[in-house]
N, C-alpha and C positions, 0 to 999 in steps of 0.2 A: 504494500500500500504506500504509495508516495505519494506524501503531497505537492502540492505546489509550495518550493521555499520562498515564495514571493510572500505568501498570507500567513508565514511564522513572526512576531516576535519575541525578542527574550528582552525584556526590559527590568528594572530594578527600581524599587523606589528610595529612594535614600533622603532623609531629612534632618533638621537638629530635634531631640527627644521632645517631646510632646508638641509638634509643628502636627499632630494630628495624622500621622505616618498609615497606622495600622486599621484605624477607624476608615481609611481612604481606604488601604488595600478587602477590607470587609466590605464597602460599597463596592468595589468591581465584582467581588465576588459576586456580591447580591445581583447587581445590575448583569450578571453576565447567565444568571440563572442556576450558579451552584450552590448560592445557600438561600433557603428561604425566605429565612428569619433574618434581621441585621441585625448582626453582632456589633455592642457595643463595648467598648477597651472599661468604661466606667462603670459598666455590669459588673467585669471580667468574663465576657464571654465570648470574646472576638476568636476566628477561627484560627489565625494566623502564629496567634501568642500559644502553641503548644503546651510549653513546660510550665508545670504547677507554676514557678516564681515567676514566668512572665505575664500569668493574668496576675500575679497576686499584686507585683508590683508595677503592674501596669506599664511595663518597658519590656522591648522587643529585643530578643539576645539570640537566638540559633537565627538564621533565616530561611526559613522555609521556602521550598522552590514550586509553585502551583499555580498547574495547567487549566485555562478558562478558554472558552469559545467565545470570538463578539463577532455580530455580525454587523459589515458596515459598506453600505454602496452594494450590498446583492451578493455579496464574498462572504464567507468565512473564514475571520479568522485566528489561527490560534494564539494566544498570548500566552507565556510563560513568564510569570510574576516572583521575581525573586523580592522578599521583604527584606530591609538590609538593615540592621541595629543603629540607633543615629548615638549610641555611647562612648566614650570616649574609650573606656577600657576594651571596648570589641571592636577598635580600629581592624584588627584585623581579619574578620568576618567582613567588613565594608571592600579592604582590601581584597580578596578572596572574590566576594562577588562581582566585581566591579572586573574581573579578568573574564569572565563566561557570558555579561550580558554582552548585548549591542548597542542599547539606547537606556537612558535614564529619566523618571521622572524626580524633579527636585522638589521636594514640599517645602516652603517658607511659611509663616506663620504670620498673616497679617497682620498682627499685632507687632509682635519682638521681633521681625524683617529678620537682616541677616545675624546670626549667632556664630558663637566661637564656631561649633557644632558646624557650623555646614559647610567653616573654611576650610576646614581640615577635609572633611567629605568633598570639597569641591575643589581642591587640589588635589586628593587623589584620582578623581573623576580625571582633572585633567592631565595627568600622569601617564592615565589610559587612553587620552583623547576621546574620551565615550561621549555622543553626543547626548544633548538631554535638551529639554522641556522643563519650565519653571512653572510651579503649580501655588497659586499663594491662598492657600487655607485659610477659614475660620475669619469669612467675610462677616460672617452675619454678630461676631464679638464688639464687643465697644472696643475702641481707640482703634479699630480696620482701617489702615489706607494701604491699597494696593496700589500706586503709583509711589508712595515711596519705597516699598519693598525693592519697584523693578530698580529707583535709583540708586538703594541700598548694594541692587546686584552688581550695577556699573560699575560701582565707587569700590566697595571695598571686596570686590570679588575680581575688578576687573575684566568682566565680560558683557559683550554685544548684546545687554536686555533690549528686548523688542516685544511691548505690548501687540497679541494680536485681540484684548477685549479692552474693555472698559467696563466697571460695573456700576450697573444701575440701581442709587440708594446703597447707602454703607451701613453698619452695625444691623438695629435690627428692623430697618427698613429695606433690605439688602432681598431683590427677588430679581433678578435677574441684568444682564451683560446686554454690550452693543458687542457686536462681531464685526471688528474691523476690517475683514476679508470680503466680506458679505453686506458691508453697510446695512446693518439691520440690527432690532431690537431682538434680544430672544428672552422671554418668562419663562421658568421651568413648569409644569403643572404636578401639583402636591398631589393629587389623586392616585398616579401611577409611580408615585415616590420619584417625582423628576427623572421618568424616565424619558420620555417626549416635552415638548417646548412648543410655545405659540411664539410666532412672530408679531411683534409690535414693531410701533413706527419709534424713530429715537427719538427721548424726551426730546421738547425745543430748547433746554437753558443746557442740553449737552449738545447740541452743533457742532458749535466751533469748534470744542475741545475735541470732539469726534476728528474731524474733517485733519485737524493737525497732524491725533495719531494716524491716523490714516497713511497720511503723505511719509510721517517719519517710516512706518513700516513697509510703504513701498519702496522709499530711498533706499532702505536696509536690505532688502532684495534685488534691487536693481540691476546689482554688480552680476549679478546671476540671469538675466533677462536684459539686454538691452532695448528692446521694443516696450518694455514697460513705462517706462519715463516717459517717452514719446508719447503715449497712449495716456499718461494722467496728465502732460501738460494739455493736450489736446481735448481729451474727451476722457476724463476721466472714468465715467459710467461703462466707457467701450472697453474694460478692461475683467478679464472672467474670473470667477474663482478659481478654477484649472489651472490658468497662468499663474495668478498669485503664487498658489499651493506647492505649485514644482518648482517655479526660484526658492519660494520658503522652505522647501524637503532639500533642495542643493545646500542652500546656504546653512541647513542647522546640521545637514552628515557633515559638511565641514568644520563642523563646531566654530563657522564663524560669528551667528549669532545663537543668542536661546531664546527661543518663544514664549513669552511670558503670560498665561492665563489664570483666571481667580477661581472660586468656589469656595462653596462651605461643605466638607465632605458628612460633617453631622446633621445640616439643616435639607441634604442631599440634591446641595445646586453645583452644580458644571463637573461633575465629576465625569459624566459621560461623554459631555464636549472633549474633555480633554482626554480620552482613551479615543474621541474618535482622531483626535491630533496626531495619538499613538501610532498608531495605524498611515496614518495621513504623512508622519513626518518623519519620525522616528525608522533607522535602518531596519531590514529585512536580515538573516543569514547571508542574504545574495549580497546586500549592499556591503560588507565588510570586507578588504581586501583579505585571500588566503592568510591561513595563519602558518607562521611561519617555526620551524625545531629545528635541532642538529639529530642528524642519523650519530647513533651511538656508537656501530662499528668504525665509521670513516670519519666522523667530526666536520660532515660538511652542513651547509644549512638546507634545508630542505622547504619544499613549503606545500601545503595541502590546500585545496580549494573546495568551498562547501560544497562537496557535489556526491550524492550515492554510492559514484561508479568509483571515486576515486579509496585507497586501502583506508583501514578504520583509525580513525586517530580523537583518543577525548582525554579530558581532563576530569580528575578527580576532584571537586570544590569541595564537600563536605562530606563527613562521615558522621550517621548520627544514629542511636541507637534505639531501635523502636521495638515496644515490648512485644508485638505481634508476629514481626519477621524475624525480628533480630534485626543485624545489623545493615544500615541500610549504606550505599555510598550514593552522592549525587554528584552525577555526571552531566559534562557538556559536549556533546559530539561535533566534531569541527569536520571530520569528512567520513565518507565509508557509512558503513550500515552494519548494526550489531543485531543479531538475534538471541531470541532467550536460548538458553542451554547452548549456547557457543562458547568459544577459549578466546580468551582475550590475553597479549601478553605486556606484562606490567614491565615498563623499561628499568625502573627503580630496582627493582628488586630479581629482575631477569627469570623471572616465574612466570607459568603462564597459570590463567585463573579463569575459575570456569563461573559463565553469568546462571544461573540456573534459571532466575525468572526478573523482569521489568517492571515497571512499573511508574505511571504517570502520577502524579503527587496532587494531592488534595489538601494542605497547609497537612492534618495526620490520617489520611484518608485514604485508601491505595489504588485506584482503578488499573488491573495487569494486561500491559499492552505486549504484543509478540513481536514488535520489534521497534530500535528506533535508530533514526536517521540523521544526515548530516544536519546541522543547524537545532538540532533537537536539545531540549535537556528533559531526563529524568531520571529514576532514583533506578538501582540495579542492586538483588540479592543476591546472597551465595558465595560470594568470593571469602578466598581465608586471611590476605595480608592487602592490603589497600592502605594507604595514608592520603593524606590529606598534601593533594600540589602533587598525586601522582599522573603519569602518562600513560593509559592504558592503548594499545595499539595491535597492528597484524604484526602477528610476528614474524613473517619474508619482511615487512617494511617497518622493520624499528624506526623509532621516531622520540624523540625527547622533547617536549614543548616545556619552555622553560619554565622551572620549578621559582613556587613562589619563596620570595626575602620578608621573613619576618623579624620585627623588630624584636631585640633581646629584653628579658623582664627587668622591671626595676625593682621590684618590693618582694619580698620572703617572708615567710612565714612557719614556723616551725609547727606541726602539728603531732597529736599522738592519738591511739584510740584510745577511749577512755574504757573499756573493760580490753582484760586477754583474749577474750573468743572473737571481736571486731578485727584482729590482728593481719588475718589471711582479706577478709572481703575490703579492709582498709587498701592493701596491694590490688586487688581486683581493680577498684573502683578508680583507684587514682591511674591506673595504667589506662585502664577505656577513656576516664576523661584525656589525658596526656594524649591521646591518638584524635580525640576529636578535634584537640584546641592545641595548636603549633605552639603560642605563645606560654602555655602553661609547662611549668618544667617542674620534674620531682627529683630530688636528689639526698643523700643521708649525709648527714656532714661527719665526715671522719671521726673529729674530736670526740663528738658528743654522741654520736650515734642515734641525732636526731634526722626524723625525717622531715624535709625542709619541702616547702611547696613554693614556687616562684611565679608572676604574673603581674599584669601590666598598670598594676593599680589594686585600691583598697575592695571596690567596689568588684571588679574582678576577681579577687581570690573568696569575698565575701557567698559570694554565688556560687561557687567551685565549693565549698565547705556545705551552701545550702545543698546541692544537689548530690556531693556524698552521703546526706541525711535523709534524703526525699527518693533518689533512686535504689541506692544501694546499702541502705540502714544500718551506716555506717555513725554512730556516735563519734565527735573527736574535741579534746580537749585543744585549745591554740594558747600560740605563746605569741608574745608583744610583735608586731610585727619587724622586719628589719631592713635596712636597706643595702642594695647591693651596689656597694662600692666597687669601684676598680683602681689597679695603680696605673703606675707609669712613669716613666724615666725622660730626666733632662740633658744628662751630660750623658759623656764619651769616658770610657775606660778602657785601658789594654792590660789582661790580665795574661798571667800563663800558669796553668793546676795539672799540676804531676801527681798522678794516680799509680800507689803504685805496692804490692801489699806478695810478698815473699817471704814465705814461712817452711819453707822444703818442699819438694813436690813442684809443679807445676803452678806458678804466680800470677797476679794482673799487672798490667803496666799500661800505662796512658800516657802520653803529655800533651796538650793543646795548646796554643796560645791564642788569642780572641781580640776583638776589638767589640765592644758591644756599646750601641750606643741607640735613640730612638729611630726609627724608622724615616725615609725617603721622605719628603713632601709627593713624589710621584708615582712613591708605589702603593696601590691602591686596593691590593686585595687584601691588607691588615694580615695580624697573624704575624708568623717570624718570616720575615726579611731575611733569607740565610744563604751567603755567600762565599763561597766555598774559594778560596785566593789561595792555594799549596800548589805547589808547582815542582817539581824533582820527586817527586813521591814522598816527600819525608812523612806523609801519613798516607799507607795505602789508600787505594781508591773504595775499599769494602767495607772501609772502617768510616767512612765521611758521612752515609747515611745514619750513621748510632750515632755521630754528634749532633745531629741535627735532630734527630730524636729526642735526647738526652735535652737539650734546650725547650723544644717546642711542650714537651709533658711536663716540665716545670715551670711554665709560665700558667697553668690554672692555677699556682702557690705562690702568691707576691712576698718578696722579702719584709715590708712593714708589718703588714695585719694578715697578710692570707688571703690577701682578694685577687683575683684574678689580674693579669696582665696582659690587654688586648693585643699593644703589639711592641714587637721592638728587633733590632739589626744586628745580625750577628755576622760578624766578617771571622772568619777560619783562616790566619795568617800561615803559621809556623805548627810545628810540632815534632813528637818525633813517637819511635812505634819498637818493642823487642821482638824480635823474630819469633821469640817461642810462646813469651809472657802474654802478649797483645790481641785481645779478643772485642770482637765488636760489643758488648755485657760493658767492658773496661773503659772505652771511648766515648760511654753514652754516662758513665756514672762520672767519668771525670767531666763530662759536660753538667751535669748536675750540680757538682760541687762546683764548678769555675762559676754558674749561677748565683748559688749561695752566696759565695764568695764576693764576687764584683759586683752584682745589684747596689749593696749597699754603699758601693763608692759613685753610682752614677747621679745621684742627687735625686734619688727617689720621690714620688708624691703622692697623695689620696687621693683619686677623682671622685664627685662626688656626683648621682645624676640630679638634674638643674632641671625644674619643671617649669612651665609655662601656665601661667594661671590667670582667667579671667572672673572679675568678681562683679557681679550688677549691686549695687547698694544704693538704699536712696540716698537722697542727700545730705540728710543732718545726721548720717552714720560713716560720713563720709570719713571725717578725722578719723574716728576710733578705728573704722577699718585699713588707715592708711600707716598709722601707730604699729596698728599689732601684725602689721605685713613688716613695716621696717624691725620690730624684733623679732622676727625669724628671716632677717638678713637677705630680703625679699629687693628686687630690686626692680621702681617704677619705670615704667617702657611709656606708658602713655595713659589720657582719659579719654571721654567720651562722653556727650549724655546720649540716652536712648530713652525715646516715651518717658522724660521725666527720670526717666533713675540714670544716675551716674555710671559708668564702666570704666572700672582699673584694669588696665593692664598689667602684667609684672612676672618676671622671673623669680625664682624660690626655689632652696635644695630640700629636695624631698626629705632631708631627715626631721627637717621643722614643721610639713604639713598634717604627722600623725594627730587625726581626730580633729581636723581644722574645719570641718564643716559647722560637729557641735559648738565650735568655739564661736564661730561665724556669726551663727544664729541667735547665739547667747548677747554676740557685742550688739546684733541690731534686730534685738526682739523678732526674730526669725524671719527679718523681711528680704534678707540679703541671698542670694544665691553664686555659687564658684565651680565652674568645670576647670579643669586641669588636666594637663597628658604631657608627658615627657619632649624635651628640647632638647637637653645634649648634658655631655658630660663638661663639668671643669675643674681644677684642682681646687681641692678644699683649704679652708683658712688652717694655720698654725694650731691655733687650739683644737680648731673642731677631730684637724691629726693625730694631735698628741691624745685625745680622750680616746677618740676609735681604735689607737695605737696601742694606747692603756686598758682598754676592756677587751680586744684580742689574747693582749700576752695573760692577761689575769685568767681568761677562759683556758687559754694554753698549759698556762703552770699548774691549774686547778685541774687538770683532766690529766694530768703526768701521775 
């Protein structure tokens, strides 16, 4: 069964948290005929929020991938709706999604226009180059203006807004748009839950402003149409909607502008205008050029085109576990045709895996389809090893589609079960979460023999501990949470470590000499720098890999406090080797020791990571919150007002944000809110080194 890949979309809705995300993606559902009922997020009953904690707390964190039918112009067709988390801690879920659609809708929130929230989603967006649609929500609220939102989009997003409505009456006079394409009034009608519209004529006190966006929205098309200009200087009326529509479909797959339309997705106005845009604007699988991998065996690039005929190439986005199949993978097929109970071979792991059965996604719903094709996404059962960012593929044509870069965790948390018998399904539980979520890392710390849980934030690991209790009834006691520092090195040292240990019998012997110092400005893959400068042999060529060994496995153990050491240069000058004594074991431990040893002379540092925090407060909490950011050594970047409240900008090192929210709320009687997500690492102050210095070595001596 093929369809026509012209009537697929895969689009994504991606917005800042409460811009009204999932309540929209429930009305397509509704509007498209899968659910009956409309789920409301304010019930908790929305179909899309799956997991217990995401109705509870009313925020959207897996993104469910689900397939709806719309019909529009006499076609069918299919939509696949990926929901994408607008929180900061599940950047990488946004990430993730944002590699498998083709088109985006962006929900703004007429009220709070653009938020921290939707610059980070909207430079990832553009990272991808994914074209999108601007969708401005929750007209029918007091303080709604949708003409500032689009200039919000200009200004501080930097892209080509171009109203294609106007809306008629704002807050909660707000019943319907003029259609700039169409010069016309449109009313939704409440009887059919604004499934159909009546045409009015445009109030007469909106003319002018009509007739203006008009023109600007034609300008912005132009470049795409030359007969158009022509046509509105002359006669403007002589120009069709067809015309309009196809410079506006050119110009938004070029992502040179985004179409900007309103609605209220809860009072259930323009949400169908804007799926019919979907359709109308938004790429096809066809409109995407091939995607492009390297063949594994030869390392060349390769590239597949949406097309049936062509071998099977998809991507693995998410792995999630659902208590009826088991475990589910979702997939995105870029070319080729997969059938149920076929082999598929996984490039990662050079397995091949059998699909046993398919299935098209219902947000937890499963309709089992017998096959699916290029441009397609849906979920596949049965397989035994699948990660998340794999390439499953034909195996005559390996194919590698580049694996995703996930950002490293900032924050740890030590956990334990709280009784003995939790002990085995504690390991269970944290293993399948660590396979669903890249960014979640579990590790025991030597010392202590604690098991450490690591991830991208408070709120993050919070949810990760809720769903060890809710899935897998796992009780766990937590300890303060902690931050993950790293070191790194300023200066240059040349060292030389003679290893060397004769006791009768057969001995080790080593000598190295080194230059270690931080790494290139222009080497750019991090990690150790390691350059290999020996020349006459004075250290065989057998023995150069165990030095290099020997350094790169001692940089997870920093010389200060034991944190990790991202990257640094190791130059392999001199040396020398005993013919009998010299084993590769010898070369790798005298590189150990020469570590030891010389870190400590290269003027070592603490990094500390430096978060990015935006805080809305009103105004007469302004001081107090500008106060208690300066003693946690928080540093102001800029203001802002928004709708009457203030917006601080500022940098802060996560060691001083634990429990800053309660703090927040305490300074401005709960009016104030702050999102935050990691900026970068920088070296930490004198004191804050010496204390983290000083509560290392005290854990060290006390565990000896």
């Amino acid at each position: 069964m093929s369809r026509d890949l012209k009537f697929t979309r895969n689009i994504g809705i991606a917005a800042h948290i409460d811009a009204g995300k999932t309540t929209t993606t429930e009305r397509i559902l509704y509007y498209a005929g899968v659910n009956h009922k409309i789920g409301e997020v304010h019930e908790g009953a929305s179909t899309m929020d799956w997991m217990v904690q995401e109705a509870e707390r009313g925020i959207t964190i897996t993104s469910a991938a689900t397939t709806v039918f719309w019909p529009y112009r006499g076609e069918k067709y299919q939509v696949n709706v990926i929901d994408t988390p607008g929180h900061v801690d599940f950047t990488v879920e946004v990430n993730r999604s944002l590699r498998v659609l083709d088109g985006l809708v962006f929900l703004f929130s007429a009220v709070d226009g653009v938020e921290p929230q939707s610059e980070t989603n909207w430079r990832l967006a553009n990272n991808y180059a994914v074209p999108r649609i601007g969708f401005v929500n929750k007209m029918d609220r007091s303080g709604a203006d949708f003409l500032k939102v689009v200039k919000q989009v200009k200004d501080m997003l930097g892209s080509h807004a171009v109203p294609l409505q106007l809306p008629i009456g704002a807050e909660d006079s707000f019943t319907g748009v003029v259609d700039l394409i169409n010069n016309r009034g449109i009313i939704w009608n409440e009887h059919d839950k604004g499934m159909t519209f009546t045409e009015v004529p445009i109030p007469e006190d909106m003319v002018e402003e009509v007739a203006q966006w008009r023109e600007n929205l034609l300008e912005a098309v132009a470049d795409y149409d030359e007969s158009l200009m022509e046509k509105f200087f002359e006669d403007p009326n002589s120009i069709t909607e067809r015309e309009i529509l196809d410079a506006l479909r050119k110009a938004t797959l070029d992502a040179k502008i985004v179409p900007m339309v309103c609605g209220s997705s809860f009072k259930n106005k323009g949400v169908q205008t804007m799926l019919d845009l979907v359709m109308e604007l938004l790429p096809s699988p066809m409109d995407v050029d091939g995607i492009t991998g390297i063949n594994p065996n030869t390392g060349e690039e390769v590239t597949r085109q949406p097309d049936i005929k062509e071998p099977f190439a998809a991507l693995a986005f998410k792995i999630a576990t659902d208590p009826f199949v088991g475990r589910l993978c979702f997939i995105r097929v870029y070319s080729g045709n997969l059938e149920a109970g076929s082999y598929v071979y996984n490039a990662r792991s050079e397995n091949k895996e059998r699909i046993s059965r398919i299935f098209q996604m219902h947000a937890n719903k499963q309709n089992p389809i017998p096959n699916v094709g290029a441009g397609d996404i849906a979920a596949v059962v049965g397989f035994k090893d699948i990660k998340t960012g794999d390439t499953l593929c034909d195996e005559k044509h390996p194919i590698v589609l580049e694996s995703m870069d996930f950002p490293e965790p900032v924050i740890g948390l030590a956990i334990e079960p709280k009784t003995q018998a939790d002990v085995d399904k504690l390991g269970l539980g944290l293993s399948k979460l660590a396979e669903e979520d890249p960014t979640f890392r579990v590790q025991t710390d030597e010392e202590t023999g604690q098991t450490v849980i690591s991830g991208m934030g408070e709120l993050h690991l919070d949810i990760l501990i809720d769903r060890l209790r809710r899935e897998f009834k796992v009780e766990v006691n937590q300890g303060a949470p902690q931050v993950a520092y790293k070191e790194a090195i300023n200066g240059t040292v040349q060292h030389r470590e003679t290893y060397k240990k004769q006791s009768g019998g057969r001995g080790k012997f080593a000598d190295i000499q080194v230059i270690i110092s931080p790494i290139d400005a222009d080497y750019e893959k991090g990690g150790l720098q390691f350059v290999n400068e020996i020349t006459g042999g004075s250290i065989p060529r057998e023995f150069i890999p165990s030095v290099e060994k020997g350094f790169a496995a001692s940089m997870s153990n920093g010389v200060l406090a034991g944190y990790p050491l991202p990257d640094m240069k190791v130059r392999l000058i001199d040396g020398s080797f005993h013919a009998v004594d010299s084993d590769a074991l010898s070369f790798e431990l005298a590189a150990k020791m020469a570590y030891r040893e010389a870190l400590p002379k290269c003027n070592p540092v603490l990094m500390e990571p430096i978060m990015k925090i935006e805080i809305l407060t009103p105004e007469e909490n302004m001081g107090d919150v500008i106060g208690d950011m300066n003693r946690r050594r928080g540093q102001l970047l800029g203001m802002d007002t928004r709708n009457g409240a203030q917006v601080i900008k500022a940098t802060v090192p996560l060691s001083e944000m634990f429990g800053y929210v309660t703090q927040l709320r305490t300074i401005t009687s709960g009016r104030a809110t702050s999102t935050m997500e990691f900026d970068h690492y920088e070296p930490a102050p004198r004191n804050v080194m010496e204390e983290v210095i000083a509560k290392s070595k005290g854990r060290i001596k006390s565990a000896d």
